[in-house]
C-alpha positions in Angstrom: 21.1 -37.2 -9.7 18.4 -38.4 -7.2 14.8 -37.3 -6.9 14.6 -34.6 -4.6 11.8 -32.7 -2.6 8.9 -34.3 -4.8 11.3 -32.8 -8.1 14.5 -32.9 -8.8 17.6 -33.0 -6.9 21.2 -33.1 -7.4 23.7 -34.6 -4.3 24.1 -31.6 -1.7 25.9 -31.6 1.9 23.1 -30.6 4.8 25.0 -27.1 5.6 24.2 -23.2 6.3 25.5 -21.9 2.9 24.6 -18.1 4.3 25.6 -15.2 2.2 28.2 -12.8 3.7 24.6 -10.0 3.6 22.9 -12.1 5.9 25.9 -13.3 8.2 26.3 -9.9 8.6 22.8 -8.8 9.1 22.6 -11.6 12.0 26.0 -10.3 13.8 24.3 -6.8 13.5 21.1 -8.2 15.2 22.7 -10.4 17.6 25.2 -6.8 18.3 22.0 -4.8 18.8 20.4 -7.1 21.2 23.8 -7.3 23.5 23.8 -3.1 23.0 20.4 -3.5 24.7 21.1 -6.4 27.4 24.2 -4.2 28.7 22.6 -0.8 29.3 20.5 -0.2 32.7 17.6 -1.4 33.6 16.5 2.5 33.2 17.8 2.9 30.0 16.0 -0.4 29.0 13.0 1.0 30.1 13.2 4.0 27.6 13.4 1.6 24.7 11.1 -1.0 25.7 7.9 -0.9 27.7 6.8 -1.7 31.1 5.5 -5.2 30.9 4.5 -6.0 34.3 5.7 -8.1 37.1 9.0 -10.2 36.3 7.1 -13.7 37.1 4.9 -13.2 34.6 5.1 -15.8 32.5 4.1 -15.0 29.1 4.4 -10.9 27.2 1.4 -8.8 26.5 0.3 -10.3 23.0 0.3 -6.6 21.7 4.1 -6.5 22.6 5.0 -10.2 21.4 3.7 -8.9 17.7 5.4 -5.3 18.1 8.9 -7.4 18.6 8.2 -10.0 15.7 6.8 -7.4 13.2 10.3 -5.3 13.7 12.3 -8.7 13.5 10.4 -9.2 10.2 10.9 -5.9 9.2 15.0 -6.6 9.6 14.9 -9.6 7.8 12.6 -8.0 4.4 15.8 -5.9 3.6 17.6 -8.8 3.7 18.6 -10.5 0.3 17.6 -13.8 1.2 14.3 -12.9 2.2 12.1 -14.3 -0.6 9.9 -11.3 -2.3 7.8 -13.9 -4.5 4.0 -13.7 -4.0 3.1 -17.2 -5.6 5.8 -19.1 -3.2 4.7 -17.0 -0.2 1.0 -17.0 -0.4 1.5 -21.0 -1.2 3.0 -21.1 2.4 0.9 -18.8 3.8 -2.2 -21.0 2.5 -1.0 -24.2 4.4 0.0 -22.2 8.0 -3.2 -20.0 7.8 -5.0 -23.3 7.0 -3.9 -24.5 9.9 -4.4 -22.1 12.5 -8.1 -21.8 11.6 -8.6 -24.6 13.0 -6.9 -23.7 16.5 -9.9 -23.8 19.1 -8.2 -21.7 21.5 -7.1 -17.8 21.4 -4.5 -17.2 19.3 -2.4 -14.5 17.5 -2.6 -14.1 13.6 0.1 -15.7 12.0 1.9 -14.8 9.0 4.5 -16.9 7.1 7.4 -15.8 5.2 10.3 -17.4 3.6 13.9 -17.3 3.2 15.6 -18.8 0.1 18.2 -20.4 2.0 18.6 -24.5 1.4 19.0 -25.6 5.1 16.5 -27.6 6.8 14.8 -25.0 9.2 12.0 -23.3 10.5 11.7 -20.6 13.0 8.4 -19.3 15.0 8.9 -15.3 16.4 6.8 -13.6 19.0 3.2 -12.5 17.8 2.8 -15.3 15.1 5.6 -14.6 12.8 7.1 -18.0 11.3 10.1 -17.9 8.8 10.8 -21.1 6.8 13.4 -21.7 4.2 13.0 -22.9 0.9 15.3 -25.8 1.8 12.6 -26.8 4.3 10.1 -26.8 1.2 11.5 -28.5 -0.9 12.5 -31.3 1.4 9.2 -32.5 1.8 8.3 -35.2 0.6 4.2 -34.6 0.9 2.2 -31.4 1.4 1.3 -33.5 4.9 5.3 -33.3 5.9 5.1 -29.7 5.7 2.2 -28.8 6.9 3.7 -31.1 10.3 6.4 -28.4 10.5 4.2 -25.5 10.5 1.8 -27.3 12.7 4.8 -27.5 15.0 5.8 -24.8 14.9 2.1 -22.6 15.2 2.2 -25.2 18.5 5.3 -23.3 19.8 3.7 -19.5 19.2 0.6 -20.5 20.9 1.8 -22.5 23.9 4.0 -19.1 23.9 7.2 -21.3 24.5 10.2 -18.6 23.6 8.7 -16.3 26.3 8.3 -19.1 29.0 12.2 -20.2 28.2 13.5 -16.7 28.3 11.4 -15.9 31.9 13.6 -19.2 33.2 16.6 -17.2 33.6 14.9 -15.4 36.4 15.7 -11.7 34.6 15.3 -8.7 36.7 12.7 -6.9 34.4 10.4 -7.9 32.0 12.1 -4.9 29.3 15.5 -7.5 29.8 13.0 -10.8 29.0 12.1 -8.9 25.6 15.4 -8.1 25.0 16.4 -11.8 25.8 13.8 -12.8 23.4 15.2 -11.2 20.3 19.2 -12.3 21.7 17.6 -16.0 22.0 16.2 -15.6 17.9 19.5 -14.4 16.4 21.0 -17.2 18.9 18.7 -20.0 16.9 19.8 -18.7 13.5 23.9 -18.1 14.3 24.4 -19.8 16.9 28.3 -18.5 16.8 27.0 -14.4 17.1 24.4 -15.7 19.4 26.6 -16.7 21.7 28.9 -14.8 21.2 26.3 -11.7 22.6 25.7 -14.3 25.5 28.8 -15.0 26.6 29.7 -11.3 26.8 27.4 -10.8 29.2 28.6 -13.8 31.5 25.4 -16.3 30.2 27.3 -19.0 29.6 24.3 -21.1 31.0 21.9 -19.9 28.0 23.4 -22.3 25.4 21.1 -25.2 26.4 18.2 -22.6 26.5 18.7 -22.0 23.0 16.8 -24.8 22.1 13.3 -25.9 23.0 13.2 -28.1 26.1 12.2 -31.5 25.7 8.9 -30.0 27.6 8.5 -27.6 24.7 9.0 -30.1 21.6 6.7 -32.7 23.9 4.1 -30.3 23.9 4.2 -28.5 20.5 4.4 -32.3 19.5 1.0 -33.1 20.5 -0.6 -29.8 20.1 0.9 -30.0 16.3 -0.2 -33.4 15.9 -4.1 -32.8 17.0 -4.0 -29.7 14.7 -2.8 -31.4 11.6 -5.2 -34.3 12.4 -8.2 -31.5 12.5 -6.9 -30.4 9.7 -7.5 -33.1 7.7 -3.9 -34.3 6.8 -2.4 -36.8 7.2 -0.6 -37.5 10.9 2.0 -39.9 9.6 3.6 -36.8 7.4 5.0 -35.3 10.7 6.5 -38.5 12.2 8.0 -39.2 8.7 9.6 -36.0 8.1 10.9 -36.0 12.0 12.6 -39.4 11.2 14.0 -38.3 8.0 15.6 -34.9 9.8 17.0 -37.8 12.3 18.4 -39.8 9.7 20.5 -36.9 8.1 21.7 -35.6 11.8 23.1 -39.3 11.7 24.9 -39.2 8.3 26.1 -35.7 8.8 26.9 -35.7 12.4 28.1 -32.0 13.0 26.4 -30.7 10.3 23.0 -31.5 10.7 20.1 -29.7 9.5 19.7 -26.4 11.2 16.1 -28.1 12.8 17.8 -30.3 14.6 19.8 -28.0 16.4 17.1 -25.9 17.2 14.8 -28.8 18.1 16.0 -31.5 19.6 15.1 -34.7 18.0 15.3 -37.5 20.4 14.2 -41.0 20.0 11.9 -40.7 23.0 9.9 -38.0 21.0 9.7 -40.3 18.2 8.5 -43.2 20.1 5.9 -40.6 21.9 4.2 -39.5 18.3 4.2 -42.7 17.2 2.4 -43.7 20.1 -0.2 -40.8 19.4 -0.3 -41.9 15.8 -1.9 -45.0 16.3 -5.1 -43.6 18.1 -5.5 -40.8 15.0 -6.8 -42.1 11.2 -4.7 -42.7 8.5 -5.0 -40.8 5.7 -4.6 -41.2 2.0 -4.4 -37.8 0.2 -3.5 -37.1 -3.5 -0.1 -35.2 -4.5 -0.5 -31.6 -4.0 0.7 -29.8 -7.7 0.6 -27.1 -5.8 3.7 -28.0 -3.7 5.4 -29.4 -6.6 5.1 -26.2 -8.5 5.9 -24.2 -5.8 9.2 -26.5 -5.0 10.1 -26.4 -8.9 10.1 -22.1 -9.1 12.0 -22.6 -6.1 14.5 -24.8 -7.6 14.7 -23.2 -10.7 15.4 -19.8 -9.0 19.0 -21.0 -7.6 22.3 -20.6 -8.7 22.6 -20.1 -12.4 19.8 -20.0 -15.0 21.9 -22.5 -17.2 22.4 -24.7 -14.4 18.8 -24.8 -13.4 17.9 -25.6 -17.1 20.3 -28.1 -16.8 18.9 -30.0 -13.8 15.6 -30.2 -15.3 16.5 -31.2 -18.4 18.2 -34.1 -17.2 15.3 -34.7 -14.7 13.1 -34.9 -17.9 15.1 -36.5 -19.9 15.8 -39.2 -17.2 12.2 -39.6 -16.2 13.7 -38.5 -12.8 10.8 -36.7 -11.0 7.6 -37.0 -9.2 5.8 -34.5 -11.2 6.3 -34.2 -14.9 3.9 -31.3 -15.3 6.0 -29.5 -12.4 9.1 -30.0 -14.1 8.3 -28.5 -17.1 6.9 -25.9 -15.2 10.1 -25.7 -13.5 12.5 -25.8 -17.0 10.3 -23.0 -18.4 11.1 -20.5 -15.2 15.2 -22.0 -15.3 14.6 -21.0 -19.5 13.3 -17.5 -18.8 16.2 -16.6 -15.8 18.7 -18.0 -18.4 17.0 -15.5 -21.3 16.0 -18.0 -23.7 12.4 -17.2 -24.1 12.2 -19.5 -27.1 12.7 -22.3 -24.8 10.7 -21.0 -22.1 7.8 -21.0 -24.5 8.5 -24.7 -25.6 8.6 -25.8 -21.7 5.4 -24.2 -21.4 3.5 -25.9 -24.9 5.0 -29.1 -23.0 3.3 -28.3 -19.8 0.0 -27.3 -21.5 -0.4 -30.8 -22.7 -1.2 -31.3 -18.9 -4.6 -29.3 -19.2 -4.0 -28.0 -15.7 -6.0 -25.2 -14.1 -3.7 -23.5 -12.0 -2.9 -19.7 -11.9 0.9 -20.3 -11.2 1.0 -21.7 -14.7 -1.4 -18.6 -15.9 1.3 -16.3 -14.3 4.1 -17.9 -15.7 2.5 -17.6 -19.5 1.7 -14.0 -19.4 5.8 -13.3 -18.3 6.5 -15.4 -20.9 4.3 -13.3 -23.3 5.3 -10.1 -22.2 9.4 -10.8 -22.5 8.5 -12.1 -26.3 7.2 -8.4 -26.8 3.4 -9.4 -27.2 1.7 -7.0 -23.8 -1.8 -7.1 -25.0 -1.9 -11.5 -24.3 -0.2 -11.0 -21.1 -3.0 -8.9 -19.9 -5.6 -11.2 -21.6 -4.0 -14.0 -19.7 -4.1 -12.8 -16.2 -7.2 -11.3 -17.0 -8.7 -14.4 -17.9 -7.0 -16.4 -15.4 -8.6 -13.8 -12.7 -11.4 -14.7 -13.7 -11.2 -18.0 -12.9 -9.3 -17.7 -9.8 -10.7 -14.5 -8.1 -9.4 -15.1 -4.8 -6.0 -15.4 -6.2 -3.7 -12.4 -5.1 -0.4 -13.3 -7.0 -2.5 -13.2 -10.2 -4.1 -9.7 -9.0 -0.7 -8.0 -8.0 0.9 -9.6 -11.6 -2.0 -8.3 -13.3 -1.5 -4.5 -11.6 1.9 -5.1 -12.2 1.2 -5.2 -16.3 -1.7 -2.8 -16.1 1.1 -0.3 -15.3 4.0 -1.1 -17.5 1.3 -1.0 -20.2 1.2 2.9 -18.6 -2.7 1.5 -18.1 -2.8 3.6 -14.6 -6.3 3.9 -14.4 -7.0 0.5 -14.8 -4.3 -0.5 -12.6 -5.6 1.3 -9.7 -9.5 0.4 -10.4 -7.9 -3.1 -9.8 -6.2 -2.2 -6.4 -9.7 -0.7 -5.4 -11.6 -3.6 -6.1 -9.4 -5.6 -4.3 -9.0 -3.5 -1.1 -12.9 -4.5 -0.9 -11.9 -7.9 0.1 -8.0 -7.4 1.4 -8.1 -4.1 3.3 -5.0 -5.2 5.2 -2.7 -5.8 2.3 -0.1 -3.6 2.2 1.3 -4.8 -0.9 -1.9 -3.5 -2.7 -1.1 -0.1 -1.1 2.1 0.1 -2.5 1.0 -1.0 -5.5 -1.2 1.6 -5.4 1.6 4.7 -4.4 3.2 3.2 -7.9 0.7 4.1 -9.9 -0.1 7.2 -8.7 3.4 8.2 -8.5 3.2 7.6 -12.2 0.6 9.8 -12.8 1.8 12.6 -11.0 -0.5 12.3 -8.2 2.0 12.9 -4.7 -1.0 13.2 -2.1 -2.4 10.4 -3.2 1.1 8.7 -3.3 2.3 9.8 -0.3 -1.2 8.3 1.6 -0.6 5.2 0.0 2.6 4.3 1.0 2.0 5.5 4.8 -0.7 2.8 4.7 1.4 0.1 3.7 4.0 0.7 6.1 1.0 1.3 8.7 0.4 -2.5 8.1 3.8 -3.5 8.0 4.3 -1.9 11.2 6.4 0.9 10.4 4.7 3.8 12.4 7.5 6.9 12.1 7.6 5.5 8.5 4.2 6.1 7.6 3.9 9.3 9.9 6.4 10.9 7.2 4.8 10.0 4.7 1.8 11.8 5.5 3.8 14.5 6.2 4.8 14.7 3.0 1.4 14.6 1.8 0.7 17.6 3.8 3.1 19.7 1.7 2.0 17.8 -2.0 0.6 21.1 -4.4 -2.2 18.4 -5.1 -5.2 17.4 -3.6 -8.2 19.2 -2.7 -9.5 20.3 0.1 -11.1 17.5 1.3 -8.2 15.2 0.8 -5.6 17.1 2.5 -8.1 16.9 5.4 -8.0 12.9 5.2 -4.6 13.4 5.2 -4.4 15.9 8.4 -7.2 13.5 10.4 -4.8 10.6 9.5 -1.7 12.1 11.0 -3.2 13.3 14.2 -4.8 9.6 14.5 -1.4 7.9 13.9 1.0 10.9 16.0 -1.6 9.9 18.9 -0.7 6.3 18.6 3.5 7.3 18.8 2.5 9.3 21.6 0.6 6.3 23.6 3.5 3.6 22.7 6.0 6.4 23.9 3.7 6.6 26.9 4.2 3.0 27.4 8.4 3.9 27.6 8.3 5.9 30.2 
């Protein structure tokens, strides 16, 4: 066993271990895109809109975030998208952390995650960026990951995907969007990707597929000046760069997916390092936050018992960088391989740490509520709230218990208060649909829900849900006039981006 991504880590090839789900899912995608590169220019232009003149250079931003959102979309019913609100809002934290301090105009971002143990990271048009939990838990400092995300926010904003896809000198700007979405599922199977290409005689695109050495030049030094204003530490990017390099070396053909998608050469190496002398060194403390966020991560892979195992043995061996996140990460492995008892002991271990931290808070209140005890689960998170208002995956795993305590009321007292301060979280609104679903309230269920998928992007979605709210028996008369004023408000907004079709 070797110490791996500031944890544990047992001896693993660098390969694309994708479930047959998600291979499929990415055939489907890369399927879809040839359906649309094949079909007319005219019939292109029913499905996509009217962008302008060919030599334009970059997509309207409003478009770029239309065709990232619906990418997103795909990949949320996927099973390898990761649905955890501590891991993502982690991630989230260090890439929105980063843009703010991006001087010029710029999309907003949002950062998900796929649990997939490759080394890779993906930027999508309007802001989107995907990064697997192999990625994660790879680095080796907060600093290393923050000089992927910095990279690739450097690639969104320099707009690089549409400025490789307008190279190949398409006949419409509809067939450039259409290009852009063949060139992602391209970057993440490269065999379907090309497969789409070479069907419609582009055998010339494979070398597009990657970022030019232009591109990684640039989202080099943009990256590097952003992570430097963000007050980490330079070296972190160069150092997890090198590392990638070293395992391209050792496994040749099977290199980490990065690689392939960015081309690491040793001219780009010796350019950041040159870079890296004018910018401060800095020293920073461990983040616990990584290393708890890299322990649920490792804990949540293949079996429970397994993951027990491994951390066991990391324990037992001395073998990490973080103790504290190691029994942190043997209490989540005890509670996925239903031994509560032991999850409880792994947590009296971890509270000898005296750490603050509302991952930990999170993790005692499930551990509370499997051994039967609801009342402390809400104290705990209650508590913890307290302490940590701004905290979201403590608010959503409070609601959460609110409502399989059949507390409703309270539950949804706690989504309004925080819609005060998140008005564009649509995980609060479907929280919210929950509990009034349980209650019996449809309008009220029915409203919800269309705002979530409102923010999600999911227009036609939410439009029938308000239609279903029209016909709910409840509601007064007031709120089925909310409802009616919202309908007309979001059928106007089908009818302009149908408009835009034409």
């Amino acid at each position: 066993m070797q110490a791996r991504q500031g944890v544990i880590i047992t001896a693993m090839p660098l390969r694309h271990p994708c479930s047959p789900s998600f291979l499929r899912f990415r055939r489907r995608a890369a399927a879809a895109t040839l359906a649309m590169l094949l079909v007319s220019p005219a019939g292109l232009t029913q499905s996509l809109p009217d962008l302008g003149e060919a030599a334009q250079v970059d997509l309207p931003p409003a478009v770029e975030q239309r065709i990232g959102q619906s990418v997103l979309n795909e990949y949320r019913m996927q099973p390898e998208f990761l649905d955890d609100a501590e891991i993502t809002a982690y991630i989230n934290q260090v890439g929105l952390g980063l843009a703010a301090n991006i001087s010029e105009a710029h999309p907003s971002f949002e950062f998900f995650v796929l649990r997939d143990r490759t080394l890779n990271a993906f930027a999508m048009p309007g802001g989107y960026i995907g990064v697997h939990t192999g990625l994660i838990t790879a680095a080796e400092t907060e600093s290393e990951l923050a000089g992927v995300l910095a990279h690739e926010i450097s690639h969104v904003t320099q707009h690089h995907l549409a400025r490789m896809v307008n190279k190949q000198s398409l006949t419409s700007i509809p067939m450039m969007a259409a290009m852009v979405l063949a060139v992602l599922a391209a970057r993440n199977n490269t065999q379907a990707g090309m497969g789409s290409m070479a069907a419609i005689g582009a055998a010339g695109m494979q070398n597009q597929l990657n970022y030019s050495r232009d591109f990684e030049r640039e989202a080099d030094r943009m990256g590097l000046k952003l992570l430097d204003k963000s007050g980490y530490d330079v070296r972190g990017m160069e150092n997890f760069f090198e590392r990638l390099q070293r395992f391209g070396r050792l496994y040749e053909s099977n290199a980490p997916g990065y690689l392939r998608t960015h081309p690491l050469t040793t001219d780009r190496i010796a350019d950041m390092d040159n870079r890296i002398q004018s910018l401060p060194k800095r020293t920073l403390p461990d983040s616990l936050a990584l290393r708890l966020v890299q322990a649920k991560i490792v804990a949540g892979e293949g079996q429970g018992r397994d993951a027990v195992a491994e951390f066991q043995g990391a324990l037992h061996e001395k073998n990490y960088r973080s103790e504290a996140a190691a029994w942190y990460g043997l209490a989540h492995a005890q509670l996925r391989a239903l031994n509560t008892a032991g999850a409880a002991e792994a947590l009296l271990a971890l509270r000898k740490f005296k750490i603050d931290s509302p991952m930990i808070e999170t993790l005692a209140a499930q551990i509370q509520q499997r051994q039967g005890d609801s009342a402390a689960a809400e104290s705990t998170l209650r508590q913890s709230l307290k302490r940590h208002p701004q905290d979201r995956p403590t608010s959503y795993a409070l609601i959460a218990q609110l409502q399989s305590m059949q507390k409703y009321g309270e539950a949804l007292r706690q989504v309004k208060y925080d819609l005060q301060f998140w008005p564009n979280d649509a995980q609060l609104y479907f929280l919210q649909a929950q509990n009034y679903a349980a209650t019996g309230n449809q309008l009220q269920q029915y409203k919800s829900q269309a705002e979530g998928y409102m923010l999600r992007g999911q227009l036609t979605a939410a439009i029938q849900q308000l239609m279903q709210a029209q016909r709910a028996p409840d509601g007064d008369f007031f709120e089925h006039s909310q409802v009616d004023a919202r309908l007309r408000e979001l059928k106007q907004k089908q009818a302009e981006e149908a408009k835009e079709k034409s």
